[in-house]
C-alpha positions as CSV (number, residue, x, y, z in Angstrom):
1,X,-11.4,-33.6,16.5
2,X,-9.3,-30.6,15.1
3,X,-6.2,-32.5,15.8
4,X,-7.7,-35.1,13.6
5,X,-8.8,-32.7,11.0
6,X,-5.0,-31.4,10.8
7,X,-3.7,-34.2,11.0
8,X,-5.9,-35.3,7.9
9,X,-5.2,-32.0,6.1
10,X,-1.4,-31.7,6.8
11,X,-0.9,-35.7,4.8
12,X,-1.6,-34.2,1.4
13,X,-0.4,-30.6,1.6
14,X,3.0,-31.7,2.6
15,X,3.1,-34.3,0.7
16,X,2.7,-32.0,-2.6
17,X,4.1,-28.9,-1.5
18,X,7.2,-30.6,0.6
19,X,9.8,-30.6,-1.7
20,X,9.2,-26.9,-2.9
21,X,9.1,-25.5,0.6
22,X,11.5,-24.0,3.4
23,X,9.3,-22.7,6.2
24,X,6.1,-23.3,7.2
25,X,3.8,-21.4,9.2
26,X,1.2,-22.2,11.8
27,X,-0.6,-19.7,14.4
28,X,-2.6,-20.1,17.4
29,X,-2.2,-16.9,20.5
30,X,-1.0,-18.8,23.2
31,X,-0.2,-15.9,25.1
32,X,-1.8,-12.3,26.8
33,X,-0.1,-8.9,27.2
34,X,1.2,-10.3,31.0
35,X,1.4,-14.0,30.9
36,X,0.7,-17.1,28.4
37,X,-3.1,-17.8,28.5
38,X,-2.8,-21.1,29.7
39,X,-0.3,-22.4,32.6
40,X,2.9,-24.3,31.4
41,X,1.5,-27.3,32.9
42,X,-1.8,-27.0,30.8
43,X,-0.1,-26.7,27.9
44,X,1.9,-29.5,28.9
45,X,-0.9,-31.3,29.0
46,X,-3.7,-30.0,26.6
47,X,-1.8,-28.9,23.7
48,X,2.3,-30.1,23.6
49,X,1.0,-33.7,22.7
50,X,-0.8,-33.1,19.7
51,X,1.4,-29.9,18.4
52,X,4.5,-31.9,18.8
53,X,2.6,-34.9,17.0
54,X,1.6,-32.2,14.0
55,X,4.8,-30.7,13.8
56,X,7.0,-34.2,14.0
57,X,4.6,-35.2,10.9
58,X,4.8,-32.0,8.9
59,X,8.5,-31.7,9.2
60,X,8.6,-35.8,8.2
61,X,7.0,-34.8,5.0
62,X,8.3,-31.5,4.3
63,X,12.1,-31.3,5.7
64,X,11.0,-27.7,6.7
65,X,11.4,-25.4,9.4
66,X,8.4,-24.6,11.5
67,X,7.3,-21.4,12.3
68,X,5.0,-20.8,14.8
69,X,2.9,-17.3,15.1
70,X,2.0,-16.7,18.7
71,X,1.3,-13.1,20.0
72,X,1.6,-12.1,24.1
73,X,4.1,-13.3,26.6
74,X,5.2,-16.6,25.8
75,X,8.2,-16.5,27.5
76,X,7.1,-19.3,30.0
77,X,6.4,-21.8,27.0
78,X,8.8,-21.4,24.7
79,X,11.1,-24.5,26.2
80,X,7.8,-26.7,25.5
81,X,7.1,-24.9,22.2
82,X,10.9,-25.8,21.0
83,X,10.6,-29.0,22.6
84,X,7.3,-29.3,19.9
85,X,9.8,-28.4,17.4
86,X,8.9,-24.8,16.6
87,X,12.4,-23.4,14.9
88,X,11.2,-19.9,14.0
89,X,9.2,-17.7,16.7
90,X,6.6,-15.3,15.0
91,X,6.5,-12.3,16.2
92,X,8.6,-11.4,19.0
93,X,6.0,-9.0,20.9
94,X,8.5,-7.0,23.2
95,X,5.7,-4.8,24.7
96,X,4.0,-8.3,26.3
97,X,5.7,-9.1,30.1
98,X,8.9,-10.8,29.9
99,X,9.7,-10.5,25.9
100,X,13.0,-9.1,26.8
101,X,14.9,-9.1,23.4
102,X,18.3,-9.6,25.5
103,X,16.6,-12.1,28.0
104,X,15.3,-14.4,25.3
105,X,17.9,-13.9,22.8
106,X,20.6,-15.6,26.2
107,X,18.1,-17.9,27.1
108,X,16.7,-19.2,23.6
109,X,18.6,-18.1,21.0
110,X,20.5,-21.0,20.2
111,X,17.4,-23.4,19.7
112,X,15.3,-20.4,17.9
113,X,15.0,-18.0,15.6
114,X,13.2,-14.7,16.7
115,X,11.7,-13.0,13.7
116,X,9.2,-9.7,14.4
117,X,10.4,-7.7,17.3
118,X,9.5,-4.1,16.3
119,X,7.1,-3.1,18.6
120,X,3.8,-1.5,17.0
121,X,1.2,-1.1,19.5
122,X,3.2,1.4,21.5
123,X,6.9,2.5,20.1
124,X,6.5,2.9,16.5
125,X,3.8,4.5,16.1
126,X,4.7,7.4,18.7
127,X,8.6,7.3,17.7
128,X,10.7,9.7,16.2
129,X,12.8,8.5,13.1
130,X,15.4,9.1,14.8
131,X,14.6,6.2,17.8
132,X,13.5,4.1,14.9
133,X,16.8,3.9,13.5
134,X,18.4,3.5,16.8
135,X,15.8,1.0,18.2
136,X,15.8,-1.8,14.8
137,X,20.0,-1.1,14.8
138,X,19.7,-2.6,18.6
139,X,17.5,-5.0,17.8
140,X,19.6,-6.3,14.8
141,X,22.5,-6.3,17.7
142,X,20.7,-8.2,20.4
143,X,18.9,-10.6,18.3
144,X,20.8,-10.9,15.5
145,X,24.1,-11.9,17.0
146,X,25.4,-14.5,15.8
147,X,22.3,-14.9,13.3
148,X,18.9,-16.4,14.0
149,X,17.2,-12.9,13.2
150,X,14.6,-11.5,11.2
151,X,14.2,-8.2,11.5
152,X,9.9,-7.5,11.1
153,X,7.3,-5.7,13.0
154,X,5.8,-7.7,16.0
155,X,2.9,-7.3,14.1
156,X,0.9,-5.8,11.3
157,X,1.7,-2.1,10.5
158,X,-1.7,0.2,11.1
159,X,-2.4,3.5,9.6
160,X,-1.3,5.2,13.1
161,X,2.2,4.2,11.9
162,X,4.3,7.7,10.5
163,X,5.2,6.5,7.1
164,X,8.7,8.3,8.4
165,X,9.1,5.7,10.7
166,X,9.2,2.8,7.7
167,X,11.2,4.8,5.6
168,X,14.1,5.5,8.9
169,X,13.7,1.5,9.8
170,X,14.4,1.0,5.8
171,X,16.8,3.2,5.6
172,X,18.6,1.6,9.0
173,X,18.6,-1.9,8.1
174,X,20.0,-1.2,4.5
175,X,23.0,1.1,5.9
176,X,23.3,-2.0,8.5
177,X,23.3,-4.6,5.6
178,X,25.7,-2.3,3.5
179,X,28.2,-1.8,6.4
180,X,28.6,-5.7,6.6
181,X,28.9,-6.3,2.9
C-alpha cells in the first residue's frame, strides 16, 4: 500500500518539477548505531524491489540524482542501496560501526557520493577548534579525493554545538577552497 501511494504521488511531482530539478531526496533509517536494522537479505527481499522500482521511475521522469537519507551503519547495504540507484548517500554517520570514511570512500566511492560526515553526536560538540579544522581538512582529503564529496554535518547541528566549532569548520573549508582556486 505505501509503495502504491508513492508510486501514485511520485507520477505528478516529477512530472512537473522534473525539468527544474538536480537532486532529489528521499529518507527512511535503515540503519542502528552497530548494524543496519534489517539483514542484507531482508532488505533484499522486503524493501530493494519496490525502492529500486521508485527510484528507476523517479529518475525516468526527472533525469535526477537520488539522494537517499539514511542514518546508522549502513555499510552492509550500501551495494543493494547503489544497486537501487541511490547516487548521493545522506549523511555519512562516522560514529555508527563500520562508517569508516577511508573504508567506504575505497570501497564505494566510485558509485557514490558521501555528503554529511561531521560527526555531531560525539566529536563536535566536545572538540576544540582546533580538531575541527583538522578533522573537516581530513575529511575533505579522504572523501573528497577525486570529488564525490559534500562536506556537511552527519546530522542536524544542536545547541550543545560551540558556535566556535562552526566558525573553525567555516573558516577550514574556505582556506581549503581558496588554496585550490
Amino acid at each position: 500500500r505505501v509503495f502504491d501511494l508513492q508510486m501514485a504521488i511520485i507520477e505528478p511531482y516529477y512530472t512537473a518539477l522534473g525539468p527544474y530539478i538536480d537532486l532529489t531526496t528521499s529518507g527512511d533509517d535503515f540503519g542502528m548505531q552497530l548494524a543496519p536494522l534489517l539483514s542484507p537479505r531482508m532488505f533484499e527481499e522486503l524493501v530493494a524491489p519496490y525502492f529500486a522500482e521508485r527510484i528507476a521511475r523517479t529518475k525516468q521522469l526527472a533525469h535526477c540524482y537520488f539522494w537517499h537519507h539514511t542514518c546508522g551503519s549502513v555499510y552492509a547495504l550500501l551495494d543493494q542501496l547503489i544497486a537501487c540507484g541511490v547516487d548521493i548517500l545522506n549523511p555519512v554517520q562516522t560514529s555508527a560501526a563500520r562508517m569508516e570514511p577511508a573504508a567506504l570512500k575505497a570501497r564505494f566511492g566510485d558509485r557514490l557520493v558521501f555528503w554529511g560526515a561531521v560527526d555531531v553526536q560525539q566529536f563536535l560538540p566536545q572538540a576544540t577548534p582546533e580538531q575541527v579544522r583538522e578533522h573537516v581538512l581530513e575529511l575533505a582529503t579522504v572523501l573528497g579525493e577525486r570529488g564525490g564529496y559534500v562536506i556537511a554535518p552527519a546530522h542536524n547541528m544542536q545547541d550543545d554545538v560551540p558556535p566556535a566549532n562552526i566558525v573553525a569548520w567555516v573558516e577550514a573549508i574556505r582556506g581549503l577552497s581558496n588554496a585550490t582556486s
